[in-house]
C-alpha angles and dihedrals in degrees: 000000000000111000117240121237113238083245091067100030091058088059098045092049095041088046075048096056092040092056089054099046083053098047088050100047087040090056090042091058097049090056093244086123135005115231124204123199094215085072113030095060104074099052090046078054096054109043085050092055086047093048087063095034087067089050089064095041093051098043120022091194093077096061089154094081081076091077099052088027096064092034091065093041086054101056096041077068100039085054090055089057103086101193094078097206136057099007099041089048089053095052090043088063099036095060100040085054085047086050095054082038105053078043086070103034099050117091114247131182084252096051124234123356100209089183084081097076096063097069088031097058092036096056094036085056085041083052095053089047092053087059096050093054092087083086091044091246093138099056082086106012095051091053092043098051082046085053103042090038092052101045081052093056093047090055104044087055097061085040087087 
C-alpha cells in the first residue's frame, strides 16, 4: 500500500472527524442519544490534538502541528478537571509550556528551534504563578513579571 503524504492524510482525518461529528449530532437530533457537550468535548479535544500529533510523527518537517496539536491536548485535559479554577488554570499552562517545550526538545530535520524556550519558560513561569494565586500573590507579582519580561524583551530587542 502506497503511504499517504501528510498533505493527503490531514484531510482524510479531518473529512473522518467531520463525519462523526454529523452522524452524532444526527443521532442526537432524531432522538436515538442525547449528547451533552460537558462530555463530548474532551475527547473532540483530544482527537484533534492527536490528528495533528500523527502529522508530526509522520513527517518531522512539520513540526508546526506540535503547537495545535498540544493545545488541544491541553485542554482535553483541562475539560476532565472539574474545579475550574486554580487547578485547571495550572495544567492549562502547563501544557501549553510542555508543548513549546516538546517543540524544542523533538528532533526535526532543521535541529533545534530555540525560539521554543521563550514561550515554554514564559508560560511555565505564567503556570507557577497561577498556583500561587490561592493566596492571592499574583494579583501583584503576575502583573509585575508581565510587565519586567516584556520590557526585557523590548529592550533587548533595540538592543541590536
Amino acid at each position: 500500500m502506497k503511504k499517504l503524504s501528510t498533505k493527503r492524510l490531514l484531510p482524510i482525518v479531518g473529512g473522518i472527524l467531520l463525519i462523526a461529528l454529523g452522524v452524532m449530532f444526527l443521532l442526537n437530533n432524531l432522538g436515538i442519544i442525547m449528547l451533552e457537550w460537558e462530555f463530548l468535548k474532551g475527547p473532540l479535544f483530544a482527537f484533534g490534538g492527536l490528528i495533528f500529533v500523527l502529522v508530526f510523527i509522520l513527517n518531522r518537517r512539520e513540526w508546526w502541528a506540535l503547537i495545535p496539536g498540544g493545545v488541544l491536548l491541553t485542554l482535553a485535559v483541562v475539560s476532565l478537571l472539574e474545579d475550574g479554577g486554580t487547578l485547571s488554570g495550572v495544567v492549562f499552562f502547563a501544557g501549553l509550556a510542555l508543548t513549546f517545550g516538546l517543540v524544542y526538545i523533538l528532533p526535526k530535520p532543521g535541529g533545534k528551534l530555540t525560539w521554543a524556550l521563550y514561550p515554554a519558560g514564559i508560560l511555565a513561569l505564567i503556570g507557577v504563578l497561577v498556583a500561587l494565586g490561592a493566596s492571592n500573590l499574583t494579583d501583584f507579582v503576575l502583573p509585575l513579571v508581565l510587565l519586567l519580561v516584556g520590557g526585557y524583551f523590548i529592550y533587548r530587542a533595540l538592543k541590536k
